[in-house]
DRENMAR-157314 format. One record per residue (C-alpha): residue in one letter; x, y, z. Coordinates in Angstrom, 2 decimals. Layout:
residues N
+--------+---------+---------+---------+
| residu |      xx |      yy |      zz |
+--------+---------+---------+---------+
|      A |       X |       Y |       Z |
...
+--------+---------+---------+---------+
This chain:
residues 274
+--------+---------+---------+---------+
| residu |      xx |      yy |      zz |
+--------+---------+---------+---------+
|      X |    0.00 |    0.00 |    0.00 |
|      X |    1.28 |    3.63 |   -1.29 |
|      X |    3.05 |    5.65 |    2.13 |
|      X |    0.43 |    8.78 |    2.35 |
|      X |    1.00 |    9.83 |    5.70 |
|      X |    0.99 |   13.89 |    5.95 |
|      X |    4.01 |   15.99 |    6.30 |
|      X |    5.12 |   19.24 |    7.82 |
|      X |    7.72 |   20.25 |    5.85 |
|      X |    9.22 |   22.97 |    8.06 |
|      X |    9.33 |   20.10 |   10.66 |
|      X |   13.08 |   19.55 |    9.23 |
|      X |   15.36 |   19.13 |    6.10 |
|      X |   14.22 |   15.65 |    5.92 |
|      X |   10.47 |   16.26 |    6.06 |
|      X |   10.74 |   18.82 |    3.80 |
|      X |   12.78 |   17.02 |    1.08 |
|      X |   10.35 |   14.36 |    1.40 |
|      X |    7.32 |   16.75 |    1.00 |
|      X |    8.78 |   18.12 |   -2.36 |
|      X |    9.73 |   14.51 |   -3.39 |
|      X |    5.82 |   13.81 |   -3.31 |
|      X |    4.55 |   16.87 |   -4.67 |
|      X |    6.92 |   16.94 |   -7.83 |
|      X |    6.36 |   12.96 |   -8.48 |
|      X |    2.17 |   13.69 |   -8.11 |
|      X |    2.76 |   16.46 |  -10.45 |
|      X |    4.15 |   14.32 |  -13.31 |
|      X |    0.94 |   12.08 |  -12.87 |
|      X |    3.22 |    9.03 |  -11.31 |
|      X |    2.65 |    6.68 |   -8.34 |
|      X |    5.19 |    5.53 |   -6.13 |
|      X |    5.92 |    2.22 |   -7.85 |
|      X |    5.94 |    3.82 |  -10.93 |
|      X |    8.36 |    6.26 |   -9.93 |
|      X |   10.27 |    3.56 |   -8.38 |
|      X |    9.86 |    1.37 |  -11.68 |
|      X |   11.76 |    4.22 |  -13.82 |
|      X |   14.54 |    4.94 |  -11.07 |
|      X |   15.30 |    0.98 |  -10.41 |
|      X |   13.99 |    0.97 |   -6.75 |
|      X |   11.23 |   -0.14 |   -5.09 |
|      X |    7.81 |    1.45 |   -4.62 |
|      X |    8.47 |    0.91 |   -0.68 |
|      X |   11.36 |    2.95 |   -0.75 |
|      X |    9.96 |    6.15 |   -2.56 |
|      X |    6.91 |    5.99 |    0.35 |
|      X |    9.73 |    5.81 |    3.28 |
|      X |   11.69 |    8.69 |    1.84 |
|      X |    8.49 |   10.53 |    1.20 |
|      X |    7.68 |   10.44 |    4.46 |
|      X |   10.88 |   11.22 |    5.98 |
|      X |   11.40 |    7.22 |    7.51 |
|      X |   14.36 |    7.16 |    5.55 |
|      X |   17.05 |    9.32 |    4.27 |
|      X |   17.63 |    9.69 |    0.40 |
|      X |   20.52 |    8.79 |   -0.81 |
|      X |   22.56 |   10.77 |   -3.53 |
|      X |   22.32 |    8.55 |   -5.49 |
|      X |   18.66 |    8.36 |   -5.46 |
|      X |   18.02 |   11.95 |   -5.90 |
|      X |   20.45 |   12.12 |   -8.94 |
|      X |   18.11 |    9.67 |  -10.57 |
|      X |   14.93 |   11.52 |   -9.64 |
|      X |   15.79 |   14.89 |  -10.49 |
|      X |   16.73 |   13.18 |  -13.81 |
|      X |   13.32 |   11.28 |  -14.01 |
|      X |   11.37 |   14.59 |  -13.31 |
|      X |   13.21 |   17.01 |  -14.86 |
|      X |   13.71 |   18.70 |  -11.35 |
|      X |   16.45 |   20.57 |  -12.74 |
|      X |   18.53 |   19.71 |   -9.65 |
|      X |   16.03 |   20.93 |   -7.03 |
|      X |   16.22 |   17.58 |   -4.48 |
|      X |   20.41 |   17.69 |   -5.22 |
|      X |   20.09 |   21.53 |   -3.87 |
|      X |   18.14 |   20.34 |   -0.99 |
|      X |   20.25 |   16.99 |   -0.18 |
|      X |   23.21 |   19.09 |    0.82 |
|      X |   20.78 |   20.82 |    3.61 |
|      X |   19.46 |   17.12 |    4.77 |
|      X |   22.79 |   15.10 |    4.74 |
|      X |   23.82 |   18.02 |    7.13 |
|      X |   20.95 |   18.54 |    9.34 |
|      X |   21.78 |   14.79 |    9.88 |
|      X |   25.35 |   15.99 |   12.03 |
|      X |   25.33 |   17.03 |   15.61 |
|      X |   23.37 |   19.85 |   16.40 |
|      X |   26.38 |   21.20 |   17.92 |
|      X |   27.91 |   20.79 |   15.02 |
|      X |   26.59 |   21.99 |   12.38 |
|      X |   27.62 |   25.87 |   12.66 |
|      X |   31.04 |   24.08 |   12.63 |
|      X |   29.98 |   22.10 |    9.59 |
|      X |   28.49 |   25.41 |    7.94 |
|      X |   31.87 |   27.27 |    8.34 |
|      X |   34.25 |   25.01 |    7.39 |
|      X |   32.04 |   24.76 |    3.87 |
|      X |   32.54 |   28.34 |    3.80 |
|      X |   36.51 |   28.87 |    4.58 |
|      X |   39.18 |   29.30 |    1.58 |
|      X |   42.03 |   27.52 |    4.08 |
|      X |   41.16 |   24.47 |    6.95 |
|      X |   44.45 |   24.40 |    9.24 |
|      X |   44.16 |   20.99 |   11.57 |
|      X |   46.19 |   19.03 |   14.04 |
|      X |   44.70 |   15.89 |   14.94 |
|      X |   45.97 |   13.90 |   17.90 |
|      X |   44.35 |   10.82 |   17.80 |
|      X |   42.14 |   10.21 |   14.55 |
|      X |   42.11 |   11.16 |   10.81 |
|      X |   40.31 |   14.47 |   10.13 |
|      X |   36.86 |   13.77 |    9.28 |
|      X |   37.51 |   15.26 |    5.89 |
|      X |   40.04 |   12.74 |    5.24 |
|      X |   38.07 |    9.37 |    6.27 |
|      X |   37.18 |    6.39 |    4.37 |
|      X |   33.97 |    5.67 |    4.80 |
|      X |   34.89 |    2.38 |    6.69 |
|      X |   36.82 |    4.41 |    9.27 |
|      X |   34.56 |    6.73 |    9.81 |
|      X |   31.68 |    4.15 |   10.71 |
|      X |   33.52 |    2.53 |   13.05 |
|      X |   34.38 |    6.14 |   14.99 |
|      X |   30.97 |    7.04 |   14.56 |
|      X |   29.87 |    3.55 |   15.71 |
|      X |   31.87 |    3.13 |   18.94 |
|      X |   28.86 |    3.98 |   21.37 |
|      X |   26.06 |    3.47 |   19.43 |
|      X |   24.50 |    2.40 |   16.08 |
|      X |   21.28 |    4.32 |   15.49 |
|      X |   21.01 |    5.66 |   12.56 |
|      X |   24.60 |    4.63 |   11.91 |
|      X |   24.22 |    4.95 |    7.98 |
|      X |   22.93 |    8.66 |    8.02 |
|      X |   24.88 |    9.37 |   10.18 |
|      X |   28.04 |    8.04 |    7.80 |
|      X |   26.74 |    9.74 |    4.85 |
|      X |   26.43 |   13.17 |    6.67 |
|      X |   30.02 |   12.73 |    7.10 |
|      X |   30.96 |   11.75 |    3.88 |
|      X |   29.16 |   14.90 |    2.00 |
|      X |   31.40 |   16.82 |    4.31 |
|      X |   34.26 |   15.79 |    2.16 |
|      X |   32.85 |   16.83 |   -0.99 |
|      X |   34.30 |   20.14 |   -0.20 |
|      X |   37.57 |   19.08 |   -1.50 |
|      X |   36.13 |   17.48 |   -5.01 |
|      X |   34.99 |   21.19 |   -5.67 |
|      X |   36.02 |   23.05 |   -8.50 |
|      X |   37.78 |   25.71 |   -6.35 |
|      X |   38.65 |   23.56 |   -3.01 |
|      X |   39.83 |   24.71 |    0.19 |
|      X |   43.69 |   24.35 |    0.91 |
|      X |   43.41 |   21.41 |    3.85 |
|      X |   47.05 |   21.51 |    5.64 |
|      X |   46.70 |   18.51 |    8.44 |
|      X |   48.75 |   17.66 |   10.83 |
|      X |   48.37 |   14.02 |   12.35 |
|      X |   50.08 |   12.83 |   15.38 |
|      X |   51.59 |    9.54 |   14.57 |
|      X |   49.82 |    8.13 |   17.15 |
|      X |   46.62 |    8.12 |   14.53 |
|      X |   48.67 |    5.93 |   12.29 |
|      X |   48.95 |    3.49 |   14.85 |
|      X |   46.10 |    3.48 |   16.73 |
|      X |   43.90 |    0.18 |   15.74 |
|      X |   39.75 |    2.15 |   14.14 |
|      X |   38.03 |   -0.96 |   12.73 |
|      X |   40.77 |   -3.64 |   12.70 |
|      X |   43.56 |   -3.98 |   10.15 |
|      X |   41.68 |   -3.91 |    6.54 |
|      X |   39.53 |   -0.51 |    8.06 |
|      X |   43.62 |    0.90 |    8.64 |
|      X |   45.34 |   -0.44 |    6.00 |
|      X |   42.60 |    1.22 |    3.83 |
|      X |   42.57 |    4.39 |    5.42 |
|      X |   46.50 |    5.07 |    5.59 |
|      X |   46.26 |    4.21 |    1.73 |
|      X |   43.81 |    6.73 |    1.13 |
|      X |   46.08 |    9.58 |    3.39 |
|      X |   48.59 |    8.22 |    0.79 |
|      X |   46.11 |    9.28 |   -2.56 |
|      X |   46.28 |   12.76 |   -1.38 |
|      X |   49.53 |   13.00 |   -2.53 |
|      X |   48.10 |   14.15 |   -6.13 |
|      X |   46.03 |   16.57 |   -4.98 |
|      X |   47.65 |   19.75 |   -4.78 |
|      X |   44.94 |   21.24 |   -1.98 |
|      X |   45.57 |   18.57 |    0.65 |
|      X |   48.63 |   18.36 |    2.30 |
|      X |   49.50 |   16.03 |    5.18 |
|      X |   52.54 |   16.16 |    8.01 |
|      X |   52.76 |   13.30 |   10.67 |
|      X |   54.56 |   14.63 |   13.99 |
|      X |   56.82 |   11.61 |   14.96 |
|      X |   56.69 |   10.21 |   18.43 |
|      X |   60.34 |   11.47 |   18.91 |
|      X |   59.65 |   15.20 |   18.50 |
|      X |   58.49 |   15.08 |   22.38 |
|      X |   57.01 |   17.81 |   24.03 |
|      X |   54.70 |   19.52 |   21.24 |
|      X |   52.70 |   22.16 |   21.14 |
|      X |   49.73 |   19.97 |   20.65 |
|      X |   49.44 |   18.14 |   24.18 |
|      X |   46.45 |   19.80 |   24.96 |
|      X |   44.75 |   18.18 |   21.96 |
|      X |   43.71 |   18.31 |   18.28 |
|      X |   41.82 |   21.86 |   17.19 |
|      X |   41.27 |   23.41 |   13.66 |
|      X |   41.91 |   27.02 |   12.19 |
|      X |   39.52 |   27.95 |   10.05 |
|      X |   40.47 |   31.16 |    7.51 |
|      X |   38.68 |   32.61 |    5.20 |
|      X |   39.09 |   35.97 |    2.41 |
|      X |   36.95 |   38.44 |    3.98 |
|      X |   36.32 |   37.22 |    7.56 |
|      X |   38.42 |   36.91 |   11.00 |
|      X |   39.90 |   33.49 |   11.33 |
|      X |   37.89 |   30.96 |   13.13 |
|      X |   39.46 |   28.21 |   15.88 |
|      X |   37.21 |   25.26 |   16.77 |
|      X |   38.34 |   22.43 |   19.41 |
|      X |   35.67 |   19.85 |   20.72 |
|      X |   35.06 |   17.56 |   23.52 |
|      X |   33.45 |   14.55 |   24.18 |
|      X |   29.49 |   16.20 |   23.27 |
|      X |   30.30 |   19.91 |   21.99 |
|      X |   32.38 |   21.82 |   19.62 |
|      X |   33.84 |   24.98 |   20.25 |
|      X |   33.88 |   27.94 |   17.82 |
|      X |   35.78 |   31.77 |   18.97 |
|      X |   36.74 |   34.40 |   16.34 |
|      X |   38.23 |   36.01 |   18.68 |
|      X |   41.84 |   37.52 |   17.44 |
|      X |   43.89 |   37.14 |   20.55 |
|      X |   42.71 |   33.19 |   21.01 |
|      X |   43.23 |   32.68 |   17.08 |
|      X |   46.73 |   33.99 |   16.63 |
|      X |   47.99 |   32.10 |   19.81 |
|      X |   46.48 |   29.06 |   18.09 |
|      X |   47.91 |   29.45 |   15.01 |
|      X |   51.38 |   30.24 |   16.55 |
|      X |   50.98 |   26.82 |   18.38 |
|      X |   50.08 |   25.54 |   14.95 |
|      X |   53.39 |   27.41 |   13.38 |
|      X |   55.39 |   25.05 |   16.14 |
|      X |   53.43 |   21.97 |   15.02 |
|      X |   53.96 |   21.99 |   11.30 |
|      X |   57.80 |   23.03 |   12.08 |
|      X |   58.55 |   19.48 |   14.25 |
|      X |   56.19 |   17.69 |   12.01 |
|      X |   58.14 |   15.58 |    9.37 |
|      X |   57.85 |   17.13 |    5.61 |
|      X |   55.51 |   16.17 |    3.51 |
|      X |   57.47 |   14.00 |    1.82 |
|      X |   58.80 |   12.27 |    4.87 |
|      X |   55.36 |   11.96 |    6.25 |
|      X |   54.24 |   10.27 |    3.24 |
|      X |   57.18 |    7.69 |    3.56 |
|      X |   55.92 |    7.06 |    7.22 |
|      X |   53.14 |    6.75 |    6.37 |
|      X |   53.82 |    3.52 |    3.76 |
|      X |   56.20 |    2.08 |    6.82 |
|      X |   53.81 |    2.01 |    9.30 |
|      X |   51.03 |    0.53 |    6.33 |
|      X |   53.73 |   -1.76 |    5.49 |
|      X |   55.24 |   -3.54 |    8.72 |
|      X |   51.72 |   -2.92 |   11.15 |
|      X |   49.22 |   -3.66 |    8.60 |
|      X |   50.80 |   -6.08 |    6.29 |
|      X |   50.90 |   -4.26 |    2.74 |
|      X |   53.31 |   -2.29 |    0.58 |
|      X |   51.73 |    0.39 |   -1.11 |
+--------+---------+---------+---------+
């Protein structure tokens, strides 16, 4: 039986995508199997997404936009979903780091987020609990799309090398995930350094936090904790940051070096040569 159950579409991104979803396939004269029929799904999963049960994929709304000449309306609106799907807490962080023409981070004990595979970041995401696991994934994965842009921000990370050694999701989940830091070697706007456990004392003891910097605006630095995020513009806090993050990328190993590491550490801790 076809899904029909009302929406409020200012309820949230979700009910609201789901809302427009209906009223663009009524207007082309199509049921919900039909629809499904011409986008190779089921009729099932048009009603859940309809009615907000389940999030679209992007997949999905590629192929419906094409199916009802939406000229890209649910893509526009899948960007606002997928991120309505992070932490409410995190989302102004989410919003500005879309926003900023240079991402500064030093990580002390995982990958950034923009840098995950998907299979690391489920099993970070999953470590307490597995609700909504998959939305919660692909919220973090169109995160990432900021760096397949046609004019990406310059991401300059910093990784303790404790993060290369640290077990996320057993020894496939790693090996994967060090291979990937590896691919960012060919793009020019990602750059990675790995401090090395013999550099000491660092200026990143207290923990990992981000600079955020952007052409018209004061810079931005964000640190979180175990259920909140942390945002200041305010000058004095960012330049003593970013002179902290000065000392970082000067004991940090080159880039080249890093990447070198980087293949070690994949090599003798997770069993393969790149």
């Amino acid at each position: 039986m076809a899904n029909i159950r009302d929406l409020d579409p200012s309820a949230s991104p979700l009910d609201y995508y789901g809302a427009e979803l209906r009223r663009f396939r009524e207007a082309a004269g199509l049921n919900q199997q039909q629809l499904g029929a011409i986008i190779f799904c089921t009729g099932s999963l048009v009603g859940q997404i309809e009615t907000a049960r389940k999030l679209p994929t992007r997949e999905f709304t590629q192929r419906v936009d094409a199916a009802l000449g939406t000229d890209g309306a649910l893509m526009r609106l899948l960007k606002l979903v997928l991120r309505s799907q992070l932490p409410p807490w995190f989302q102004p962080y989410a919003e500005m780091e879309a926003r900023a023409s240079h991402i500064y981070s030093f990580q002390a004990q995982l990958v950034h987020g923009l840098l995950q595979t998907e299979e690391y970041a489920r099993a970070v995401l999953g470590v307490l609990h597995q609700d909504r696991l998959d939305d919660r994934v692909a919220a973090r994965t169109e995160r990432q799309r900021i760096l397949e842009r046609e004019n990406p921000p310059l991401a300059w990370v910093v990784l303790s090398e404790a993060v290369l050694h640290q077990v996320i999701g057993g020894t496939e989940v790693m090996r994967n995930q060090l291979a990937r830091l590896l691919d960012f070697r060919d793009r020019e706007w990602v750059q990675i350094q790995v401090l090395p456990f013999e550099a000491g004392a660092h200026g990143g003891l207290k923990g990992s936090f981000t600079i955020l910097r952007f052409d018209d605006d004061p810079d931005i630095v964000y640190s979180e904790s175990y259920e909140s995020g942390h945002m200041s513009a305010n000058p004095v806090e960012a330049k003593a940051r970013s002179l902290r993050y000065d000392h970082l990328q000067a004991a940090a190993l080159s880039v080249e070096d890093s990447a070198k590491l980087i293949a070690r550490v994949m090599e003798e801790r997770y069993g393969e040569q790149p």
